[in-house]
NUKOLNU-616970 format. One record per residue: residue number from 0; residue in one letter; x, y, z of N, C-alpha, C, O in turn. Coordinates in steps of 0.1 Angstrom, whole numbers. Layout:
REM residues N
<site k="NUM" r="a" n_u="X" n_v="Y" n_w="Z" ca_u="X" ca_v="Y" ca_w="Z" c_u="X" c_v="Y" c_w="Z" o_u="X" o_v="Y" o_w="Z"/>
...
REM end
This chain:
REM residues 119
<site k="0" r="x" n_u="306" n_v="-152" n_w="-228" ca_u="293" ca_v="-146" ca_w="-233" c_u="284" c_v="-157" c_w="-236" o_u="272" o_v="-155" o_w="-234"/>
<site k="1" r="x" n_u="288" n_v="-171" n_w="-243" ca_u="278" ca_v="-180" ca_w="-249" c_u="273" c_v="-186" c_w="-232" o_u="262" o_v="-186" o_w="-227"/>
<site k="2" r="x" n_u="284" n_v="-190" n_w="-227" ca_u="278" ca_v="-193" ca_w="-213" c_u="266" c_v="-187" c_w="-205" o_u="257" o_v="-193" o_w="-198"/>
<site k="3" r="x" n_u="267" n_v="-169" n_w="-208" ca_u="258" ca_v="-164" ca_w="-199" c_u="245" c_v="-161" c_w="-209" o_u="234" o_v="-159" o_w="-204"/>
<site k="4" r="x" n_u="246" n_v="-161" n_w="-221" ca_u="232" ca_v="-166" ca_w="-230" c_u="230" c_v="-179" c_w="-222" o_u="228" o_v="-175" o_w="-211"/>
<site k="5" r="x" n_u="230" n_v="-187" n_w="-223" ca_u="228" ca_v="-201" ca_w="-218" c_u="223" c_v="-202" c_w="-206" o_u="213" o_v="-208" o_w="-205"/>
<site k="6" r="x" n_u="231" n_v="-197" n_w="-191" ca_u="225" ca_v="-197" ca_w="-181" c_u="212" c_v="-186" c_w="-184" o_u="203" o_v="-189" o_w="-176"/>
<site k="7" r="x" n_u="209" n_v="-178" n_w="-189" ca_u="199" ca_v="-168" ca_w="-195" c_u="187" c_v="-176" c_w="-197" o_u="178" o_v="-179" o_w="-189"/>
<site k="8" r="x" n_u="189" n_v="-179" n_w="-207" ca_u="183" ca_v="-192" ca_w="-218" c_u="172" c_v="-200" c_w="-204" o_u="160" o_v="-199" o_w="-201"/>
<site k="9" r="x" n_u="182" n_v="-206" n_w="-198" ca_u="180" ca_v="-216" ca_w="-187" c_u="167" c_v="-211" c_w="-179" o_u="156" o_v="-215" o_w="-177"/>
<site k="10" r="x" n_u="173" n_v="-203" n_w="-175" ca_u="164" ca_v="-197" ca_w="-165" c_u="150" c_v="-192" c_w="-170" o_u="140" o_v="-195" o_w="-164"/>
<site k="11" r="x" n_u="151" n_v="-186" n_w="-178" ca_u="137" ca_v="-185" ca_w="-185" c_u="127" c_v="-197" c_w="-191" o_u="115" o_v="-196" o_w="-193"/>
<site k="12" r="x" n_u="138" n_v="-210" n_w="-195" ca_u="130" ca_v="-215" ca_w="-192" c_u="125" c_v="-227" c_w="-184" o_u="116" o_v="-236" o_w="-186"/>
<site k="13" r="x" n_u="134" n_v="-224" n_w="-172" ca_u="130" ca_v="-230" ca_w="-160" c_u="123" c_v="-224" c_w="-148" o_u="124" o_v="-227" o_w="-136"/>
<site k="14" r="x" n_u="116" n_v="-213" n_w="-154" ca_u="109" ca_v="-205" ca_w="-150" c_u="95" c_v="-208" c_w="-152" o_u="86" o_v="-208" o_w="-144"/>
<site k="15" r="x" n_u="94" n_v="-209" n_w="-163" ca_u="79" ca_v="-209" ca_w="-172" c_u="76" c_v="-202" c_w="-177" o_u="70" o_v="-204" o_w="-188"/>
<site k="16" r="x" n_u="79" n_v="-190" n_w="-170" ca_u="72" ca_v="-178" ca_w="-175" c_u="79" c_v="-176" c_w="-195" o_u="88" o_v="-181" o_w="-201"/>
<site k="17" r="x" n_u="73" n_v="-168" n_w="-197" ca_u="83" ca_v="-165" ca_w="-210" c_u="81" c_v="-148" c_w="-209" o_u="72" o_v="-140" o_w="-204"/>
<site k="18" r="x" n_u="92" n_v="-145" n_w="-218" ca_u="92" ca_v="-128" ca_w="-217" c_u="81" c_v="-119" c_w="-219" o_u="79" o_v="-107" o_w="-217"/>
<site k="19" r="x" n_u="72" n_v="-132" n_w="-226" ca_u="58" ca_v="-117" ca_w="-225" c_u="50" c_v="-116" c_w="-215" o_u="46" o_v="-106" o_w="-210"/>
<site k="20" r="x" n_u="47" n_v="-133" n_w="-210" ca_u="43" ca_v="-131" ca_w="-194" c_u="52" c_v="-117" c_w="-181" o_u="48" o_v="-109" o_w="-174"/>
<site k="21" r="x" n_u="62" n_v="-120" n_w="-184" ca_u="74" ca_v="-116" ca_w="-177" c_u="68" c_v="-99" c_w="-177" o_u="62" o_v="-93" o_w="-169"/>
<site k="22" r="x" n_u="72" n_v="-97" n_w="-188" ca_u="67" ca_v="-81" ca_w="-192" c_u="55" c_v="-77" c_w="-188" o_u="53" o_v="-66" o_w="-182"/>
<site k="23" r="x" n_u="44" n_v="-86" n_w="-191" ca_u="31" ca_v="-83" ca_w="-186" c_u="30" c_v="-81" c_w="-175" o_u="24" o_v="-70" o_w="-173"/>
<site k="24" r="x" n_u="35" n_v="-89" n_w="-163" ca_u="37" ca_v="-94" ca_w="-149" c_u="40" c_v="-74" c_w="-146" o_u="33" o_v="-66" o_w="-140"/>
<site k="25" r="x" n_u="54" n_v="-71" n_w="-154" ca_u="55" ca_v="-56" ca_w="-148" c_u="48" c_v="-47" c_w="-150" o_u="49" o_v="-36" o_w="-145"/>
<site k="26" r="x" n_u="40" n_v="-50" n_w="-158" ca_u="35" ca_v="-39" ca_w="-166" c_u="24" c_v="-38" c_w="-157" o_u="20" o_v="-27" o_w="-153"/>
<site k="27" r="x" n_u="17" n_v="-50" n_w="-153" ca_u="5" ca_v="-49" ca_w="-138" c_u="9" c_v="-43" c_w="-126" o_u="2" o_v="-37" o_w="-117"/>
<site k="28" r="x" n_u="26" n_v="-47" n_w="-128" ca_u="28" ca_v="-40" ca_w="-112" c_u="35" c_v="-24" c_w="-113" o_u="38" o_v="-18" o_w="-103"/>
<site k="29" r="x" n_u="35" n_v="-19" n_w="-122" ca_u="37" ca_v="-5" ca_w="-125" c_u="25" c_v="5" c_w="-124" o_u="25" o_v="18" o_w="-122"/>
<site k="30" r="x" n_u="12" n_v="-8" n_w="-128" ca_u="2" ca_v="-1" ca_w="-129" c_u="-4" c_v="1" c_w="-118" o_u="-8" o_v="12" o_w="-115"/>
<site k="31" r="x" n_u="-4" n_v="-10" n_w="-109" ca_u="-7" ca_v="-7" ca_w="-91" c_u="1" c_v="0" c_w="-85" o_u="-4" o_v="7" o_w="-76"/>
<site k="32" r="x" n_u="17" n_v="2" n_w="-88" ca_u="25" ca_v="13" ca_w="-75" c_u="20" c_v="27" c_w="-85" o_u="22" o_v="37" o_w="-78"/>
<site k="33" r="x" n_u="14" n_v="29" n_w="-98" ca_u="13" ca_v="43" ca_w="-97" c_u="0" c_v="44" c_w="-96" o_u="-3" o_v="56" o_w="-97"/>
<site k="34" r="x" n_u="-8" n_v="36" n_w="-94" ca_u="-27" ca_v="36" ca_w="-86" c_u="-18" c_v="41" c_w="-72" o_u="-16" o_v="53" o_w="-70"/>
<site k="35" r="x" n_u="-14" n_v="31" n_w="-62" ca_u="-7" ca_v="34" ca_w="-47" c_u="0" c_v="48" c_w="-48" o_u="-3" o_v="57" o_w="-41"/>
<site k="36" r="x" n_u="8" n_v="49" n_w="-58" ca_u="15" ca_v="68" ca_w="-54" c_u="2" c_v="79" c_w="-65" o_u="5" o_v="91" o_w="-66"/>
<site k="37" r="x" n_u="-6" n_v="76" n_w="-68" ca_u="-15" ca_v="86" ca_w="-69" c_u="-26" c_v="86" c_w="-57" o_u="-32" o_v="96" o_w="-55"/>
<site k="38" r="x" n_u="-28" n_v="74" n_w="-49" ca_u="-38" ca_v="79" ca_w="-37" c_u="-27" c_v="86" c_w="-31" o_u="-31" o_v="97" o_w="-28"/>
<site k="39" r="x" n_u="-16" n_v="83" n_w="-28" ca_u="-7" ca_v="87" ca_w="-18" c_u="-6" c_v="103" c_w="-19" o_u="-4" o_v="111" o_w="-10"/>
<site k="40" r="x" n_u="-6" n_v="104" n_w="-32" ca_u="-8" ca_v="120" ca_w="-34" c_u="-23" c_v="127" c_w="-35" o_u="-23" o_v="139" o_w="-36"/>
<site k="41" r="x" n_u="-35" n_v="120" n_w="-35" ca_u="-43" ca_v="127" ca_w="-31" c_u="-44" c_v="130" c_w="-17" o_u="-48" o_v="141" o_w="-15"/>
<site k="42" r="x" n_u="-41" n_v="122" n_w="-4" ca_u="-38" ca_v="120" ca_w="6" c_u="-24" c_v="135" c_w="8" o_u="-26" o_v="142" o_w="18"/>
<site k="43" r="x" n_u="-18" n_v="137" n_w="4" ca_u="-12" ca_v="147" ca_w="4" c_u="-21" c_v="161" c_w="1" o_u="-18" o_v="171" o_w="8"/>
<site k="44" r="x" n_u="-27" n_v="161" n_w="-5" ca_u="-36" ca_v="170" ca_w="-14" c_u="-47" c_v="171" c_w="-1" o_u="-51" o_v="183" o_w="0"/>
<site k="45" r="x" n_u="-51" n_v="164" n_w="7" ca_u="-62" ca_v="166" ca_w="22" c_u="-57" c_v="169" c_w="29" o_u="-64" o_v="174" o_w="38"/>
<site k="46" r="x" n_u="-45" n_v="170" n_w="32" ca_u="-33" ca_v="176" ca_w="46" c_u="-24" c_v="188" c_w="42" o_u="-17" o_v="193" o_w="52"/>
<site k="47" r="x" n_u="-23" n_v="193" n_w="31" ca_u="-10" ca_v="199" ca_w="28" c_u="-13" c_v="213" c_w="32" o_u="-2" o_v="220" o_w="30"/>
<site k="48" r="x" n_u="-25" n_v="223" n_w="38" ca_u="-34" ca_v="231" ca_w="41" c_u="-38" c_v="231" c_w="57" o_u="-43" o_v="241" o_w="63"/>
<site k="49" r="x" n_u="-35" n_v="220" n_w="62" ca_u="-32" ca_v="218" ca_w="74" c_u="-26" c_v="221" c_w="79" o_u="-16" o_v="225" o_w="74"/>
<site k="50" r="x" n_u="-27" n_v="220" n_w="102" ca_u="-16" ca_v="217" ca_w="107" c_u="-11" c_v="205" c_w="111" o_u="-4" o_v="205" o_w="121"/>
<site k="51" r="x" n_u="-15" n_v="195" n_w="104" ca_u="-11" ca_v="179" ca_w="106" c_u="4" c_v="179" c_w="104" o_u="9" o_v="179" o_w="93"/>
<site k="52" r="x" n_u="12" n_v="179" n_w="116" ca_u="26" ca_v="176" ca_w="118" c_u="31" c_v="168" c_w="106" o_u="22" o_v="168" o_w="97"/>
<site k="53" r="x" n_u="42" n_v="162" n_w="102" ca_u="51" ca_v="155" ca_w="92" c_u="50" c_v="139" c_w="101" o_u="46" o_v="128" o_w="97"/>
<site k="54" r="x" n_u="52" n_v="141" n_w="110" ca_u="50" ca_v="126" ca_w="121" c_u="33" c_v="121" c_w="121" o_u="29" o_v="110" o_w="119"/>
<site k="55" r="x" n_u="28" n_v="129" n_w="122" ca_u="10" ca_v="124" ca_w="119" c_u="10" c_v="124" c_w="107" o_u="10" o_v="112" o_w="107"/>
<site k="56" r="x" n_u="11" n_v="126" n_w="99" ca_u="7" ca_v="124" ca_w="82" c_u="16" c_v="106" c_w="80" o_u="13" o_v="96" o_w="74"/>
<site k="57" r="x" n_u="27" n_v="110" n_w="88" ca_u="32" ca_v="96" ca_w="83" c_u="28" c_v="80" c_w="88" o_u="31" o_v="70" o_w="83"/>
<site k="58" r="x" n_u="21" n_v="82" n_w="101" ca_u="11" ca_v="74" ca_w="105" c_u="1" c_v="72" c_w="101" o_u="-5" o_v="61" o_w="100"/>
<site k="59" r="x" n_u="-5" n_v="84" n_w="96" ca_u="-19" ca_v="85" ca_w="87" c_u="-13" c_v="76" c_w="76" o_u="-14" o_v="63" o_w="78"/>
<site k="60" r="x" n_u="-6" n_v="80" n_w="65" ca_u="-6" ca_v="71" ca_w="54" c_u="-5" c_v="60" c_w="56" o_u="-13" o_v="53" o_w="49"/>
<site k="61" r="x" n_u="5" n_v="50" n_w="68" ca_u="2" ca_v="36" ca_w="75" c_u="-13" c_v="34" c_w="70" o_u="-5" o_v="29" o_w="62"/>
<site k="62" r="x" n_u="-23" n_v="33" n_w="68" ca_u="-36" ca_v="30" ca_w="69" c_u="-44" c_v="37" c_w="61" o_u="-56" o_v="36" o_w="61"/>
<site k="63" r="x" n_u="-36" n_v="45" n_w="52" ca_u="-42" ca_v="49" ca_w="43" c_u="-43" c_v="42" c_w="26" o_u="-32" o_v="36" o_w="23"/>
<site k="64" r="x" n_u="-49" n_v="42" n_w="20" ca_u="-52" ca_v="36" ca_w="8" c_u="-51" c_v="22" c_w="10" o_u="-41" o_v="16" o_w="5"/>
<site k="65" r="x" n_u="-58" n_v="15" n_w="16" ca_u="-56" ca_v="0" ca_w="17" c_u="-58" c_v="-10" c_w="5" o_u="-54" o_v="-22" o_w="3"/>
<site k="66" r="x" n_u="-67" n_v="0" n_w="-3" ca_u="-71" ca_v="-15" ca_w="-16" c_u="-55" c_v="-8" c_w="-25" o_u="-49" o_v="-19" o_w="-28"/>
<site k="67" r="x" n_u="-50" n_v="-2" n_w="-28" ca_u="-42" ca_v="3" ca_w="-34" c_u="-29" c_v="-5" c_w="-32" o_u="-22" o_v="-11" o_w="-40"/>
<site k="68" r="x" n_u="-27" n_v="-1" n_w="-16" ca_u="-12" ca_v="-9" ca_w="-10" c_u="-14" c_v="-27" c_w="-12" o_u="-5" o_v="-34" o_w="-16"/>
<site k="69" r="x" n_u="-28" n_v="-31" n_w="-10" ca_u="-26" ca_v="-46" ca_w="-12" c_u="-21" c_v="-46" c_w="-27" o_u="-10" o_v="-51" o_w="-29"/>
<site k="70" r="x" n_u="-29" n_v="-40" n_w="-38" ca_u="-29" ca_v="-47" ca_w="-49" c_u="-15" c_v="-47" c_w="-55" o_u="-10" o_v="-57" o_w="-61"/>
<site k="71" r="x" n_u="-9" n_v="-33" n_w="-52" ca_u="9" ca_v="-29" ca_w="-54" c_u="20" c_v="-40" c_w="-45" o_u="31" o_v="-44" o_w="-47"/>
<site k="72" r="x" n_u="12" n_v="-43" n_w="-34" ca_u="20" ca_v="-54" ca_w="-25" c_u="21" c_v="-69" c_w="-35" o_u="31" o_v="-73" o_w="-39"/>
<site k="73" r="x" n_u="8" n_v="-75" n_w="-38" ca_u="4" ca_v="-84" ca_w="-42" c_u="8" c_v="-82" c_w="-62" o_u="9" o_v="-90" o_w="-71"/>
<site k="74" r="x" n_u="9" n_v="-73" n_w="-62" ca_u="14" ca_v="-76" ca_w="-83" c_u="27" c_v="-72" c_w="-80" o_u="34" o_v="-76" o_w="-89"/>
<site k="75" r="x" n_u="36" n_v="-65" n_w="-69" ca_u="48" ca_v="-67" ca_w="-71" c_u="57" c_v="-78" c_w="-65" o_u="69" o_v="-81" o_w="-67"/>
<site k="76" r="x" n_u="52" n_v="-81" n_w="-60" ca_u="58" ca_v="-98" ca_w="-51" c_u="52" c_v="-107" c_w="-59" o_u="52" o_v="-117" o_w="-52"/>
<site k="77" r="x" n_u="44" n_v="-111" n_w="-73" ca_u="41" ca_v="-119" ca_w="-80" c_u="48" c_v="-117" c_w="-91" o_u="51" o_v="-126" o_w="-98"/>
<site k="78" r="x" n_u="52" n_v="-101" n_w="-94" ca_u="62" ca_v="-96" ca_w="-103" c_u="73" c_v="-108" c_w="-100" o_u="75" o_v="-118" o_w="-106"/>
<site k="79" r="x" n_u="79" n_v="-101" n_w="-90" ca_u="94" ca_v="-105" ca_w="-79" c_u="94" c_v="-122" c_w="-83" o_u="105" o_v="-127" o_w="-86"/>
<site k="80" r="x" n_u="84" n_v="-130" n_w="-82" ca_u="87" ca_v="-146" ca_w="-84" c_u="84" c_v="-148" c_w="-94" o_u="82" o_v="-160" o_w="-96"/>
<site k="81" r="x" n_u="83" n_v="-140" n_w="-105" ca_u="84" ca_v="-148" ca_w="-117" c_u="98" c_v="-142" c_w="-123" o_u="104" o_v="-148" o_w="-132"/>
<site k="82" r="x" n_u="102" n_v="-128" n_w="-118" ca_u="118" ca_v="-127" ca_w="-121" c_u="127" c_v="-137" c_w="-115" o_u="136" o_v="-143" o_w="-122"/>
<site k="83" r="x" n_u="125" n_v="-139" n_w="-99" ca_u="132" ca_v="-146" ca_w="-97" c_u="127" c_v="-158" c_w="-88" o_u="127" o_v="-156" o_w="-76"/>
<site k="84" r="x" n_u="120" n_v="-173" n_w="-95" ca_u="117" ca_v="-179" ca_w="-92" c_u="124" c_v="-186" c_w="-79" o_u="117" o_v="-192" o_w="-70"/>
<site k="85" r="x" n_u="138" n_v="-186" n_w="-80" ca_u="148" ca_v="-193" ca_w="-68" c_u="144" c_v="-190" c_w="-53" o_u="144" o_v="-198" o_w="-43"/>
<site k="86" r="x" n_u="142" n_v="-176" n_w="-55" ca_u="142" ca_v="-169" ca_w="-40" c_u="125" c_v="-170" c_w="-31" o_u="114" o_v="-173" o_w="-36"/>
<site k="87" r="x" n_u="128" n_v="-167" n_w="-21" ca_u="119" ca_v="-174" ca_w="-13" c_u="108" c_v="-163" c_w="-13" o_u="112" o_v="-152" o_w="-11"/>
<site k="88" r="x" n_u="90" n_v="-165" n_w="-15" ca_u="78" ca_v="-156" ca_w="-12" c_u="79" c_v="-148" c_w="-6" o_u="74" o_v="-137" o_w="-7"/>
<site k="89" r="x" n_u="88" n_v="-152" n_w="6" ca_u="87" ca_v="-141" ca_w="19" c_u="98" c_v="-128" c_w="18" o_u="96" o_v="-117" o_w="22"/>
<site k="90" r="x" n_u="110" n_v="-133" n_w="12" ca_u="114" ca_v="-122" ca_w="5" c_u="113" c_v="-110" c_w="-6" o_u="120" o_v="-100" o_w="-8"/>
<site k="91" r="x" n_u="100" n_v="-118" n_w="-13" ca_u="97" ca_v="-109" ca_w="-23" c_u="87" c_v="-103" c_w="-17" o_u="86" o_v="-93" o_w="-23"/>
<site k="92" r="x" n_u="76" n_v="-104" n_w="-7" ca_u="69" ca_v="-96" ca_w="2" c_u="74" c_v="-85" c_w="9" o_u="68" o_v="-74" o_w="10"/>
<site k="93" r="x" n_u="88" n_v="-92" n_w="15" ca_u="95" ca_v="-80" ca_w="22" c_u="97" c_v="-68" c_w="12" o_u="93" o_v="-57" o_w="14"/>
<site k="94" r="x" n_u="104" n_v="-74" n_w="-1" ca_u="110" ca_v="-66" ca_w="-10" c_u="99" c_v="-57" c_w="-13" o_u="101" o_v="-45" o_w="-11"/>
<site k="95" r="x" n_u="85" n_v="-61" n_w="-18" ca_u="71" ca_v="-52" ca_w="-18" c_u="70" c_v="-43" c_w="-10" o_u="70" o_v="-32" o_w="-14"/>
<site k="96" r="x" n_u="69" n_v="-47" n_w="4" ca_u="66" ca_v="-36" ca_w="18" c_u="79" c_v="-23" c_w="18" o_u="78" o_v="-12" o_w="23"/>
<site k="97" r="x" n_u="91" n_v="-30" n_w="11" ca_u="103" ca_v="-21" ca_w="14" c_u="96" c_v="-10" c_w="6" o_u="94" o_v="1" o_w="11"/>
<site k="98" r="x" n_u="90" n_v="-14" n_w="-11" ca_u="91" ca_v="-2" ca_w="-21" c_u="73" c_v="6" c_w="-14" o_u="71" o_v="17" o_w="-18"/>
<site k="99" r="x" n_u="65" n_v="1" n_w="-7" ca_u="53" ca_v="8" ca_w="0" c_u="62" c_v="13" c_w="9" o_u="59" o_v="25" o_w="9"/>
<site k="100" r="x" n_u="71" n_v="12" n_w="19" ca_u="79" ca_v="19" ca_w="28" c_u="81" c_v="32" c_w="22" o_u="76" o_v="42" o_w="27"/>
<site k="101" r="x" n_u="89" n_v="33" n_w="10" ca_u="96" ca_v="39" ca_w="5" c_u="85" c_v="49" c_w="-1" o_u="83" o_v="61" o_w="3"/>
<site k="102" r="x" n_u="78" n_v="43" n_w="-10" ca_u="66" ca_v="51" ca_w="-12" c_u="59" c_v="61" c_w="-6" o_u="55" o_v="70" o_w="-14"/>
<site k="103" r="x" n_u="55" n_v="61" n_w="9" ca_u="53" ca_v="63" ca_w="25" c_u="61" c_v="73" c_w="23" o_u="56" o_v="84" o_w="19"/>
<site k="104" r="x" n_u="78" n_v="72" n_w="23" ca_u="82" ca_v="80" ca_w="33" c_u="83" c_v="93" c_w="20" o_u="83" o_v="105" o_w="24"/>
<site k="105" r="x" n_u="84" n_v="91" n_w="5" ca_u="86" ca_v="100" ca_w="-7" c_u="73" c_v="106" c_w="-3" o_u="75" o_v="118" o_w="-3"/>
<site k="106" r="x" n_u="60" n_v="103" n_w="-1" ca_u="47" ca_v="112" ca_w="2" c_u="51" c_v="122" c_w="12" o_u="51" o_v="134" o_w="10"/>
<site k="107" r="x" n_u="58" n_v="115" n_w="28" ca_u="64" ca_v="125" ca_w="36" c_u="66" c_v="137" c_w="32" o_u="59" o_v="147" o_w="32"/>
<site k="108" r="x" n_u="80" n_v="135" n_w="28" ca_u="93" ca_v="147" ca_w="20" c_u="83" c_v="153" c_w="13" o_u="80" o_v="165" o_w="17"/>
<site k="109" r="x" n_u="73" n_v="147" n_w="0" ca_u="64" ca_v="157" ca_w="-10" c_u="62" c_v="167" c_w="-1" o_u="68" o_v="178" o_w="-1"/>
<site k="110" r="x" n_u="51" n_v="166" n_w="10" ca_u="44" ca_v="170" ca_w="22" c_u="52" c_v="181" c_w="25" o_u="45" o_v="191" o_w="24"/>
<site k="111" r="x" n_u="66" n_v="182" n_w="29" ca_u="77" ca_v="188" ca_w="37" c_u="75" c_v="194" c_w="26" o_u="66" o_v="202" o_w="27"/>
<site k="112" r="x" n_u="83" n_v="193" n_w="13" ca_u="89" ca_v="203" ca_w="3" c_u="76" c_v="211" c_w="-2" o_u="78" o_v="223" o_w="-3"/>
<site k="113" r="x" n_u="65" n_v="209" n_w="-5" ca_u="51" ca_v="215" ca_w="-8" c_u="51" c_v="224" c_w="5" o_u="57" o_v="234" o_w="2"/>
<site k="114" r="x" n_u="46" n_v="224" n_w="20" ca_u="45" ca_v="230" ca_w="28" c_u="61" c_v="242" c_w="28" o_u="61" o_v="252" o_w="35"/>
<site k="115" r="x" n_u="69" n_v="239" n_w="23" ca_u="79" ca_v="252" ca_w="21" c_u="82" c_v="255" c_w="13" o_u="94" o_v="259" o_w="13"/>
<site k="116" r="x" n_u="74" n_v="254" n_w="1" ca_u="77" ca_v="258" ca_w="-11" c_u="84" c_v="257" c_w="-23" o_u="84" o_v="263" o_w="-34"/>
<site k="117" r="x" n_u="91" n_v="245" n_w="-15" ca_u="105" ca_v="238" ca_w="-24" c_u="95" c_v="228" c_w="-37" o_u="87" o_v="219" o_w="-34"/>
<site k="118" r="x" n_u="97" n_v="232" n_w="-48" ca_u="91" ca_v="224" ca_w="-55" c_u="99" c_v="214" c_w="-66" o_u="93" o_v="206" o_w="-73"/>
REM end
């Protein structure tokens, strides 16, 4: 246990950041993925009255809300490197586009379960 205080310890402060930066850092990037999943649901809210297929809606959102997806891309991959400073930018980019993927595909399904009443 005193060991993994210590590697703990370490890391934070060979990081720089300190836990309130740290917390702050999330607290920005919570605030952009739920800016990104509220356009994503107004975007829902313009098609769900439609006959825009589940396959067109999910290309539409590709290109939809662009200042939203950068800024959720960009505060959660600056999140990502100050948790974990070791790992490489481009993984924590990927890691961003994975949770906007995922984002994407949860608007889908809303889409699906709204259109059949499943709520």
């Amino acid at each position: 246990m005193r060991k993994l205080i210590a590697v703990i310890g370490l890391s934070i402060l060979s990081s720089g950041f300190t836990t309130a930066d740290k917390e702050r850092a999330h607290s920005i990037a919570i605030t952009a993925r739920d800016a990104y999943w509220d356009c994503l649901a107004q975007e829902i809210v313009k098609v769900v009255k439609t006959a825009i297929p589940a396959q067109d809606f999910k290309l539409m959102l590709e290109g939809s809300c662009p200042d939203q997806k950068r800024d959720f891309r960009t505060k959660m991959s600056d999140y990502l490197a100050m948790m974990h400073p070791d790992i490489s930018a481009q993984t924590h980019i990927s890691q961003a586009d994975y949770a906007i993927s995922a984002a994407q595909a949860d608007a889908v399904t809303g889409l699906i379960k709204i259109r059949s009443g499943v709520r």
